[in-house]
C-alpha positions as a Markdown table, in Angstrom:
| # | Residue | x | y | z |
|---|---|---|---|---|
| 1 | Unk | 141.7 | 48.6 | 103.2 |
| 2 | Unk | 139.2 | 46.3 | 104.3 |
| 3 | Unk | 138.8 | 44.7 | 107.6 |
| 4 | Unk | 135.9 | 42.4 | 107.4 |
| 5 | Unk | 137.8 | 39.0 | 106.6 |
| 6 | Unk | 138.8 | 36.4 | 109.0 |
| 7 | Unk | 141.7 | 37.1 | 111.3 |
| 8 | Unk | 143.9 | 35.3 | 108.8 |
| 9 | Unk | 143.1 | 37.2 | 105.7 |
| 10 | Unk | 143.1 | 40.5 | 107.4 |
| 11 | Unk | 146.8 | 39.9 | 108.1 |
| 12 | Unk | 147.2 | 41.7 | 104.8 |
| 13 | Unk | 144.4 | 44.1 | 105.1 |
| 14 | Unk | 147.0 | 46.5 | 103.3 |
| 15 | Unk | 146.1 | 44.6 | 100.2 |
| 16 | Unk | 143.0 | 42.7 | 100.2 |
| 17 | Unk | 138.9 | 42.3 | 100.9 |
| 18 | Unk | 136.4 | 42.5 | 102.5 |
| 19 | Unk | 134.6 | 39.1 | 102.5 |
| 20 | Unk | 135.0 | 39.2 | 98.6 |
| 21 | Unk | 135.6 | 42.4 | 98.0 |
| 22 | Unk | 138.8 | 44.2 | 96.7 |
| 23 | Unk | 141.0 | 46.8 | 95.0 |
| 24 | Unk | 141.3 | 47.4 | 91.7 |
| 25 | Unk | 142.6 | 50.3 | 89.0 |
| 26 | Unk | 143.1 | 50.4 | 85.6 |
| 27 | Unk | 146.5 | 50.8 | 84.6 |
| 28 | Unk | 146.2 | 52.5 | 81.4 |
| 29 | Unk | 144.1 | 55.1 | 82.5 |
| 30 | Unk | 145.6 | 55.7 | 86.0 |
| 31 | Unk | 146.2 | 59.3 | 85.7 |
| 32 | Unk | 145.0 | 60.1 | 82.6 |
| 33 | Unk | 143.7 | 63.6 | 83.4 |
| 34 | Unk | 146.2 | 66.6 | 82.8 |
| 35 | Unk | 146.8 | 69.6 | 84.9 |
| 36 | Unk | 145.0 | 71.8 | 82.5 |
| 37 | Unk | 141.6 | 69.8 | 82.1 |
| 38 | Unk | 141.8 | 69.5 | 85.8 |
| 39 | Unk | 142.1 | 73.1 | 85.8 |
| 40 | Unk | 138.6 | 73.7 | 83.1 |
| 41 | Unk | 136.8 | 71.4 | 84.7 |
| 42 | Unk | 137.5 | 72.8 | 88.1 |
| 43 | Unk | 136.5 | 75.9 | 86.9 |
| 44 | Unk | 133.2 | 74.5 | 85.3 |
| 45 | Unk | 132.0 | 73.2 | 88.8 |
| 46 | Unk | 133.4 | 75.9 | 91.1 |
| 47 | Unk | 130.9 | 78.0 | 88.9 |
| 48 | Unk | 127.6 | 76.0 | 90.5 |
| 49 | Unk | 129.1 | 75.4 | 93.7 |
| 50 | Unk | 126.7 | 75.9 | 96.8 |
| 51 | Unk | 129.4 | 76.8 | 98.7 |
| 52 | Unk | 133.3 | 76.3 | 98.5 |
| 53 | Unk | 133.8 | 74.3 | 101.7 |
| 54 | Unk | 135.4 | 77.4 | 103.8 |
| 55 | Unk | 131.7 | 77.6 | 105.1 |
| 56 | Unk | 130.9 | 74.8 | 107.1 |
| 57 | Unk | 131.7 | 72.7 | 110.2 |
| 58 | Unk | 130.4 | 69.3 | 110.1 |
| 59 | Unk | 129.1 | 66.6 | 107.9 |
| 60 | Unk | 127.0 | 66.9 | 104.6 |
| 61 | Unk | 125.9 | 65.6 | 101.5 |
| 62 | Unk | 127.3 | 67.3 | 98.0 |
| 63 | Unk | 126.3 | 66.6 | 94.7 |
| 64 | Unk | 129.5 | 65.9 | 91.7 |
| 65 | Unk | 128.5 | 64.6 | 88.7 |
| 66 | Unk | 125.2 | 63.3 | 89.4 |
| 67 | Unk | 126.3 | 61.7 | 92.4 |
| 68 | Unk | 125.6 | 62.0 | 96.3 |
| 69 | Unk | 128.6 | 62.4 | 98.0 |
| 70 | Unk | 129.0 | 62.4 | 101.9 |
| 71 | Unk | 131.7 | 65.3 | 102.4 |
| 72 | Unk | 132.9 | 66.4 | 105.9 |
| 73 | Unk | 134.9 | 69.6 | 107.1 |
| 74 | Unk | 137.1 | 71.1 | 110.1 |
| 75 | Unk | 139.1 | 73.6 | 111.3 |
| 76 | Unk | 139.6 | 77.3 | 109.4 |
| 77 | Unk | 140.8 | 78.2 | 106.7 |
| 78 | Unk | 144.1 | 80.5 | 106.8 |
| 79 | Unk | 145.3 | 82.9 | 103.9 |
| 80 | Unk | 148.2 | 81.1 | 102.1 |
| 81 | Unk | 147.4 | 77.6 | 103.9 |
| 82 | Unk | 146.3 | 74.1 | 101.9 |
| 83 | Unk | 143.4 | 72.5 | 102.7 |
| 84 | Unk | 144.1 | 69.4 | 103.9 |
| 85 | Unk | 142.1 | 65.9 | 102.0 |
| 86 | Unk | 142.0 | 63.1 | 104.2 |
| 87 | Unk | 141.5 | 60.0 | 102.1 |
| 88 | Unk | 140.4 | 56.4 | 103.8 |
| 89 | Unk | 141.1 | 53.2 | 103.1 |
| 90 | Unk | 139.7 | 51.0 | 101.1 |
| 91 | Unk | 136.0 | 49.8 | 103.4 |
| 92 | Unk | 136.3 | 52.8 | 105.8 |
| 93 | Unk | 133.9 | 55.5 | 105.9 |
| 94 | Unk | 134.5 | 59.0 | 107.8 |
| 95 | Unk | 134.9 | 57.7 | 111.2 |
| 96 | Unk | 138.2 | 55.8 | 110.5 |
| 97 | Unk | 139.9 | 59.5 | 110.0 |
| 98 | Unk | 137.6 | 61.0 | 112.4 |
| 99 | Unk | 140.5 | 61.3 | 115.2 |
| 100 | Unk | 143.3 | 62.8 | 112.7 |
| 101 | Unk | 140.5 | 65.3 | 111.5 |
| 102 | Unk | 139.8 | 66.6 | 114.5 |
| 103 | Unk | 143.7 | 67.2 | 115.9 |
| 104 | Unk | 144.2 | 68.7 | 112.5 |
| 105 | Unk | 141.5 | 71.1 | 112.2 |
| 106 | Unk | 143.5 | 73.1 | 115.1 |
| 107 | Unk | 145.5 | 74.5 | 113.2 |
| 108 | Unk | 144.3 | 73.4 | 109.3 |
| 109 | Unk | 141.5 | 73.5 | 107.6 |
| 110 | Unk | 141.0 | 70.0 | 106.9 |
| 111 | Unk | 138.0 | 67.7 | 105.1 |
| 112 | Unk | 137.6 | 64.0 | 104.0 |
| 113 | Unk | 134.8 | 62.1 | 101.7 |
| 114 | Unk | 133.1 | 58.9 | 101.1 |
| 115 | Unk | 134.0 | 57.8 | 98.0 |
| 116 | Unk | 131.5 | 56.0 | 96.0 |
| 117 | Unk | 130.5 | 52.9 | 97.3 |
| 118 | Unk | 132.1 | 54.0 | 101.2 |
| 119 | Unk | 130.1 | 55.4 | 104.0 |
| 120 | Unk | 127.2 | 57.5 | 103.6 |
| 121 | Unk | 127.9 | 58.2 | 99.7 |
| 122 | Unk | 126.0 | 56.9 | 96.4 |
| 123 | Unk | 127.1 | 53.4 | 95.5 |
| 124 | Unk | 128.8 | 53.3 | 91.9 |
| 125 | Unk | 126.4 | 52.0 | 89.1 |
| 126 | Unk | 125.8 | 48.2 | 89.6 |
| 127 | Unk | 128.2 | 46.2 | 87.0 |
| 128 | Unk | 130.3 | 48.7 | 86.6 |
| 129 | Unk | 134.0 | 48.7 | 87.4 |
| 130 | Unk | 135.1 | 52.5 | 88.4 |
| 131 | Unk | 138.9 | 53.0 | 86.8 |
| 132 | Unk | 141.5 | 56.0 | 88.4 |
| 133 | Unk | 139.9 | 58.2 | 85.7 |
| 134 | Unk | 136.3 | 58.0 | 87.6 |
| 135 | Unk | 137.5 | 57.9 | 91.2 |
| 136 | Unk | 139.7 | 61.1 | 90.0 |
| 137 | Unk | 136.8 | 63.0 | 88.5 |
| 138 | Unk | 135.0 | 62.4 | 92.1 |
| 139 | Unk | 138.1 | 63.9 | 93.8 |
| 140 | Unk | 138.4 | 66.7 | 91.5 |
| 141 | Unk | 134.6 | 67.6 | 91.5 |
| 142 | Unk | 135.0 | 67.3 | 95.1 |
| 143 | Unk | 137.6 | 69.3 | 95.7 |
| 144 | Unk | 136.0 | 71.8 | 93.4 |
| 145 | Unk | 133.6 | 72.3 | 96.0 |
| 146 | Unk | 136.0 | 72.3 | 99.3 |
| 147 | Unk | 139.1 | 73.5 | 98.3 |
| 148 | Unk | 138.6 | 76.3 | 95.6 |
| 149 | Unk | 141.3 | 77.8 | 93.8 |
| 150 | Unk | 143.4 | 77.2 | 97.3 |
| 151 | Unk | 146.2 | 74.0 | 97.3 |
| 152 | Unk | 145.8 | 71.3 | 98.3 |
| 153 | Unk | 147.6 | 68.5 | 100.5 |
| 154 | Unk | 146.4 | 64.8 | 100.2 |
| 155 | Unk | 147.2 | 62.9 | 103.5 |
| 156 | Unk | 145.9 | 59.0 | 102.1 |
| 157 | Unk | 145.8 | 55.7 | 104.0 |
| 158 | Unk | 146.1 | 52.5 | 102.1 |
| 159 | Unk | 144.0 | 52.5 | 99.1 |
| 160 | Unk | 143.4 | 56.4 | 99.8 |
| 161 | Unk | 147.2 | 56.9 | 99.5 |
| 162 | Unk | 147.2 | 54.5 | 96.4 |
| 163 | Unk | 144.5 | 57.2 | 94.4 |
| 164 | Unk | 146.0 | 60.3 | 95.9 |
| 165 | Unk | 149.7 | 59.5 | 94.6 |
| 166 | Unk | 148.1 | 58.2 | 91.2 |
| 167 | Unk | 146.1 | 61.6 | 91.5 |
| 168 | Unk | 148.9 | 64.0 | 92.3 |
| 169 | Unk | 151.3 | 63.9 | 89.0 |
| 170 | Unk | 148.3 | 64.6 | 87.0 |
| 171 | Unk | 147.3 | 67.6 | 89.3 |
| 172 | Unk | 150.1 | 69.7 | 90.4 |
| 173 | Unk | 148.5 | 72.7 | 89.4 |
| 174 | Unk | 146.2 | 72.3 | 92.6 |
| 175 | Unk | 148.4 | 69.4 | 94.6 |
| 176 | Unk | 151.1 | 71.0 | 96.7 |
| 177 | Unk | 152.3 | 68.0 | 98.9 |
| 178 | Unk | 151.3 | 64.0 | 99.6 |
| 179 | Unk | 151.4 | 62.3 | 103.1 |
| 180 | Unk | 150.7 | 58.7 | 102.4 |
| 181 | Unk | 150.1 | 56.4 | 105.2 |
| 182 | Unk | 150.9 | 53.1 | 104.5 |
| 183 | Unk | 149.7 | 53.4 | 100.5 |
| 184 | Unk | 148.9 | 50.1 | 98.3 |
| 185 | Unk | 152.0 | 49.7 | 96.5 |
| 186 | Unk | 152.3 | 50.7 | 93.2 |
| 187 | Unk | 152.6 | 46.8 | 91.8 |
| 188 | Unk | 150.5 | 44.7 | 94.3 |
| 189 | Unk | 149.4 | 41.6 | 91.8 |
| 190 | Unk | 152.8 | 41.5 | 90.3 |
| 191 | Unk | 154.5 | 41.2 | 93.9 |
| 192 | Unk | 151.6 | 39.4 | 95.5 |
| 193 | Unk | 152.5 | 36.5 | 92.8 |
| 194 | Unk | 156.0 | 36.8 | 93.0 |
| 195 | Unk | 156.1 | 36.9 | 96.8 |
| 196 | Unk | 153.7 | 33.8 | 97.2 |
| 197 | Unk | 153.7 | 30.8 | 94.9 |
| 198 | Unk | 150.8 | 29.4 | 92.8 |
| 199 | Unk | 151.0 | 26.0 | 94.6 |
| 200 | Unk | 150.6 | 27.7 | 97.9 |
| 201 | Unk | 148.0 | 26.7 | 100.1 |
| 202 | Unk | 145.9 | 27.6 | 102.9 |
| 203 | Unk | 146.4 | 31.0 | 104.9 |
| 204 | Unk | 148.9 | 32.1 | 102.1 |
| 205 | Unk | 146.7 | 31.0 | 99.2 |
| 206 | Unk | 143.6 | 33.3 | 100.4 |
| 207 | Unk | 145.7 | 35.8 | 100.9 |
| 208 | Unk | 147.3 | 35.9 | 97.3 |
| 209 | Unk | 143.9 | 35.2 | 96.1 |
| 210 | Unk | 142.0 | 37.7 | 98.1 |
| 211 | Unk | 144.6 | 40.3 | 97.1 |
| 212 | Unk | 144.1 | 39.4 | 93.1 |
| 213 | Unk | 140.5 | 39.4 | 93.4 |
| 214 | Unk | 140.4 | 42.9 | 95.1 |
| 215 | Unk | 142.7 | 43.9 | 92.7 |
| 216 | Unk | 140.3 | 43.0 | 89.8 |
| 217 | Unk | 137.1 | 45.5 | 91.3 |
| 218 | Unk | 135.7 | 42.8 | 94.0 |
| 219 | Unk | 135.5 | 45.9 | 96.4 |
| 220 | Unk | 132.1 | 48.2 | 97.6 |
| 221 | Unk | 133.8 | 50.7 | 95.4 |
| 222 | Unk | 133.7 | 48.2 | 92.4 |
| 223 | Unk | 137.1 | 50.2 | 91.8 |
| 224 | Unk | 140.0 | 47.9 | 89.6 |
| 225 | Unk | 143.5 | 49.0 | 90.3 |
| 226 | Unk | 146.3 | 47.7 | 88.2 |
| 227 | Unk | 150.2 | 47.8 | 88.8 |
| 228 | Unk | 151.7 | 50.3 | 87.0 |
| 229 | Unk | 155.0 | 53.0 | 87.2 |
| 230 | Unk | 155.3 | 55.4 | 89.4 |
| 231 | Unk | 154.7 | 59.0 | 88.2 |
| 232 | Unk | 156.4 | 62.0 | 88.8 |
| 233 | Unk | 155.2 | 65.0 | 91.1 |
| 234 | Unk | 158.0 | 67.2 | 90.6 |
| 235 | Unk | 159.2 | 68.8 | 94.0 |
| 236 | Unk | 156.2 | 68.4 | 95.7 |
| 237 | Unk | 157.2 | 67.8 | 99.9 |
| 238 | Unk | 156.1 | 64.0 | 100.3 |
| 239 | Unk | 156.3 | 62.1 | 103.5 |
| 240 | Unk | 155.7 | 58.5 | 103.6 |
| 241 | Unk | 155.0 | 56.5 | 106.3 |
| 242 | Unk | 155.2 | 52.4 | 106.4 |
| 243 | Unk | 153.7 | 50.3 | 109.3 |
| 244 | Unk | 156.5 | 48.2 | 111.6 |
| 245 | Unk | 155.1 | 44.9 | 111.5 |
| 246 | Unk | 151.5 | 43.3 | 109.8 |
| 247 | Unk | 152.2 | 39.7 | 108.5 |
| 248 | Unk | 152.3 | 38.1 | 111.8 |
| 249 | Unk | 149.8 | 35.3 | 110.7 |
| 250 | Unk | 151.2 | 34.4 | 107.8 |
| 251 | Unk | 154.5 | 33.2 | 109.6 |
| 252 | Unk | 155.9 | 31.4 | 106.3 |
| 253 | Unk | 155.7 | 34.3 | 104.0 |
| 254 | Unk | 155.6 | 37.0 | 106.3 |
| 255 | Unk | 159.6 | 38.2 | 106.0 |
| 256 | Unk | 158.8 | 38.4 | 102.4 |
| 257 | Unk | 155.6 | 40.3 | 102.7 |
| 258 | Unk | 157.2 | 42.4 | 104.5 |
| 259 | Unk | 160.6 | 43.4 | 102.2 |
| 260 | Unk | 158.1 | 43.2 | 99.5 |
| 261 | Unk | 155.9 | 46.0 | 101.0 |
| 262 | Unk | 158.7 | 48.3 | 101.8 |
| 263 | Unk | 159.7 | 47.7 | 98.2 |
| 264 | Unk | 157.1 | 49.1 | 97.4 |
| 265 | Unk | 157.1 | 52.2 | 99.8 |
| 266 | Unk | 160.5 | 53.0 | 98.6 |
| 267 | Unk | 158.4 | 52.7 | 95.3 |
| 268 | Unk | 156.1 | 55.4 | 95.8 |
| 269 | Unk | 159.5 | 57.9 | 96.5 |
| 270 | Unk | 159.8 | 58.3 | 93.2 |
| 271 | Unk | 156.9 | 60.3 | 93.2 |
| 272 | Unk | 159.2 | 63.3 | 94.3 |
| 273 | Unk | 162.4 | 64.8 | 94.4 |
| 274 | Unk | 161.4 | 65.7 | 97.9 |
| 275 | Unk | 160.0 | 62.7 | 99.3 |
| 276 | Unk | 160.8 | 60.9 | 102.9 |
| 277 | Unk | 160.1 | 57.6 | 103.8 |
| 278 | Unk | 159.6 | 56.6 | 107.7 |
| 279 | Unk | 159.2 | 53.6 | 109.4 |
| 280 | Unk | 156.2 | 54.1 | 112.0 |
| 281 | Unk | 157.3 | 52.6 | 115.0 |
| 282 | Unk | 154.8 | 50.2 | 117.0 |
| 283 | Unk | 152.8 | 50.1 | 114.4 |
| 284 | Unk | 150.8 | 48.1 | 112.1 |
| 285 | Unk | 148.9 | 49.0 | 108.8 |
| 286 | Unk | 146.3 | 51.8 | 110.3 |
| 287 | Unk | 149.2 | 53.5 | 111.3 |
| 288 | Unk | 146.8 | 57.4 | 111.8 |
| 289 | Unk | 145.1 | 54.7 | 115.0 |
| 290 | Unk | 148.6 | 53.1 | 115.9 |
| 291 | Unk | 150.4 | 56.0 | 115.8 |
| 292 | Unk | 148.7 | 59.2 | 115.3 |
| 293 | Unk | 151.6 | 61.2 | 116.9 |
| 294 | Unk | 153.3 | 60.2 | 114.2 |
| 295 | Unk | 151.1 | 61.1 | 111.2 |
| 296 | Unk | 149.7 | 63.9 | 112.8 |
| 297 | Unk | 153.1 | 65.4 | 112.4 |
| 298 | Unk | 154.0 | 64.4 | 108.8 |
| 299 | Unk | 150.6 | 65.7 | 107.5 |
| 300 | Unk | 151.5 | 69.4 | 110.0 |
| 301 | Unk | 155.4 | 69.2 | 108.4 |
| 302 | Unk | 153.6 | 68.8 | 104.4 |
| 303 | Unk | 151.1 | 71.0 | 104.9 |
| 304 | Unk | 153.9 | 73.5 | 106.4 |
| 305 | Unk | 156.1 | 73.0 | 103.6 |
| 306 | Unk | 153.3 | 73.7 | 100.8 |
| 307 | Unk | 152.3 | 76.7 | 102.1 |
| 308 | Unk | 156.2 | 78.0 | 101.9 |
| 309 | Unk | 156.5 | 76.8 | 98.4 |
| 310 | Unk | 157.9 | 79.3 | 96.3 |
């Protein structure tokens, strides 16, 4: 998510800040939006779209709902194929997804985005926390504008993966398959306290702390994210892919980070009766840098899969 934070902190950069910023989302409304007023308001931007995204090579600036939004696109698009979403982490603009991009745009058509508050885009209205509900209106107006009426396949990594699989149940009308690259788990505070004590100190305590406080909206993307269930996707293909090893500097805790971050991974499986979960070998949390053999092909097999769906 983020990576600014001393060595120690960014042990668990899969959950935390930084230098005082976070993760956050707003349980209640994670989701909210249904396939069918995804569907009207897709229609009601696609209608003053400049262009549909099938246009352009490159990087560019797109306006959804009043805000600037930095947008970039690869690769061509094929009849009956899904345009592949590539969604950062958490403190990571374009350039951390730039390399998967570019081997995917072979053979997909493939884009990513800033969201607000991230790279080149608009920062979010000062004071405000953003919910799931407003970082899923960005993602639907911009996939209004990239994507069309043509599916869709989310490939997230860490906080991405967290809002595309809160994003996908709600969507299923346009979301044909999830890769999710080391995702936030689906109950980070609740775990974070279970998994280190309140009378922790040092290393451990910043890390439970840092985790909490990114969890409340102390994040560029002023964005709150709060445990909640796991939603259902139907039969969507879903491949899942966890990093080997990450809690190396957090010796005392670090088994129990680690069970209780494939906890959560087997978590997110719920999402679909189709879902995989891999262990990515060698790796640690930017597993797309670590291994990008690896999610090069799971984002190739999902995007394969969605565009046989019958």
């Amino acid at each position: 998510m983020f990576r600014t934070l001393a060595k120690a902190t960014a042990a668990i950069a899969v959950v935390c800040t930084a230098a005082g910023a976070g993760l956050a989302l707003d349980e209640g409304r994670a989701g909210a939006a249904t396939p069918t007023a995804g569907a009207a308001t897709r229609t009601a931007a696609s209608a003053g779209a400049a262009f549909t995204g099938s246009d352009f090579t490159g990087t560019r600036k797109i306006r959804v709902d009043g805000h600037s939004v930095n947008v970039s696109c690869a690769g061509r698009a094929h009849r009956g194929r899904p345009l592949v979403m590539l969604m950062a982490g958490g403190g990571e603009g374009l350039d951390n997804m730039a390399a998967l991009q570019k081997s995917l745009s072979r053979t997909n058509r493939v884009c990513s985005y800033d969201r607000l508050g991230e790279g080149a885009s608009d920062q979010p209205a000062a004071g405000t926390l953003q919910t799931m509900d407003d970082t899923g209106a960005l993602l639907t107006g911009v996939l209004d504008r990239l994507a069309g009426d043509r599916p869709v396949v989310l490939a997230g990594h860490s906080l991405g993966g967290y809002i595309a699989a809160r994003y996908a149940p709600g969507h299923t009308d346009r979301v044909k398959g999830l890769v999710l690259l080391d995702a936030t788990i689906p109950h980070l505070t609740r775990d974070m306290n279970r998994t280190i004590p309140a009378d922790a100190t040092g290393v451990p305590a910043q890390v439970r702390d840092g985790a909490i406080a990114a969890n409340e909206g102390q994040n560029p993307e002023q964005f709150v994210i709060a445990d909640g269930p796991v939603r259902s996707a139907g039969h969507i293909p879903v491949e899942i892919l966890k990093h080997e090893s990450q809690y190396a500097e957090v010796p005392e805790y670090g088994p129990a980070l680690e069970k209780m971050w494939a906890d959560g991974q087997r978590e997110w499986q719920r999402i679909s009766a189709r879902s995989s979960l891999t262990t990515a070998k060698g790796s640690g949390h930017y597993i797309h840098t670590d291994r990008p053999d690896l999610a090069l092909k799971a984002v190739q097999k999902v995007a394969h899969r969605a565009a046989h769906q019958h």
